[in-house]
C-alpha positions in Angstrom: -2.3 31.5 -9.2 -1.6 30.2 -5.7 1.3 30.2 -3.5 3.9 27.1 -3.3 3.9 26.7 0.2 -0.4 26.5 -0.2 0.2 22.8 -2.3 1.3 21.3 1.2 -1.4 22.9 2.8 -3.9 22.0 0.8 -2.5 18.3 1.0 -2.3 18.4 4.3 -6.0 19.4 4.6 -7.5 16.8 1.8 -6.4 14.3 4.5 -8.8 11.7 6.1 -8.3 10.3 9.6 -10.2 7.1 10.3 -11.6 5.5 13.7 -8.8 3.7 13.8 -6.1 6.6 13.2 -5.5 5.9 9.3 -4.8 8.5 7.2 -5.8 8.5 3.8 -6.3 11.1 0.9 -7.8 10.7 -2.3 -6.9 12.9 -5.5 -10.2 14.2 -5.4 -10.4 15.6 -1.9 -6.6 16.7 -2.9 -7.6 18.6 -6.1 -10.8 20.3 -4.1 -8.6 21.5 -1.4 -6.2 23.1 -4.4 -9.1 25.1 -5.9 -9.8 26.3 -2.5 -6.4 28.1 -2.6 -6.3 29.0 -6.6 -4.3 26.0 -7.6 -6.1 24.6 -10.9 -5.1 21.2 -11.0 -5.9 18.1 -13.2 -6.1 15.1 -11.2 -3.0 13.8 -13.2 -0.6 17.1 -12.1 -2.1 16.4 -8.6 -1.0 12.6 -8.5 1.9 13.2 -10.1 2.6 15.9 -7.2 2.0 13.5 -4.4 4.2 10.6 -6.0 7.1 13.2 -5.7 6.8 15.0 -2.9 4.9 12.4 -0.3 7.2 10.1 0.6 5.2 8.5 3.8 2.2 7.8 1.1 1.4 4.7 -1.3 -1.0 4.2 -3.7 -4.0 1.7 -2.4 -6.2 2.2 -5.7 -8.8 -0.8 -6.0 -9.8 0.7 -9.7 -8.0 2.2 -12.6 -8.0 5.8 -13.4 -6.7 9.5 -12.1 -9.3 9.6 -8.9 -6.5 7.4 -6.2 -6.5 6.5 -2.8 -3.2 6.9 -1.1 -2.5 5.8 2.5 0.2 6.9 5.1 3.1 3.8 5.6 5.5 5.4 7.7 3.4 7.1 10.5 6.8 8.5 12.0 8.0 9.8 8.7 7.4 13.0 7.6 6.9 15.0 4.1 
């Protein structure tokens, strides 16, 4: 079992930054980065983390399913 403070560090490192600055994250990447730090997480637990505890994030899915994309909307915001 992992540590509490590892779930935003894990988060934190599943993050994408794009040419142009964009930061995205998908579950996958998010769930990958858990295991790294003993968090065994369905990709379910792992959205339903983000969607309460990532404010500056939204939900840019193109396809149905667990695996999402989410993308930063508040760049000055903060978890």
């Amino acid at each position: 079992m992992g540590r509490i403070y590892e779930i935003g560090y894990a988060f934190d490192r599943a993050v994408k930054i794009d040419q142009k600055g964009k930061k995205t994250v998908t579950t996958a990447d998010f769930v990958r980065e858990l295991a790294k730090v003993n968090w065994d997480w369905t990709r379910r637990q792992a959205n339903d983390w983000i969607e309460m505890s990532v404010s500056t994030f939204k939900d840019i899915s193109t396809e149905e399913g667990d695996n999402r994309t989410f993308m930063v909307y508040n760049p000055n915001g903060g978890r």
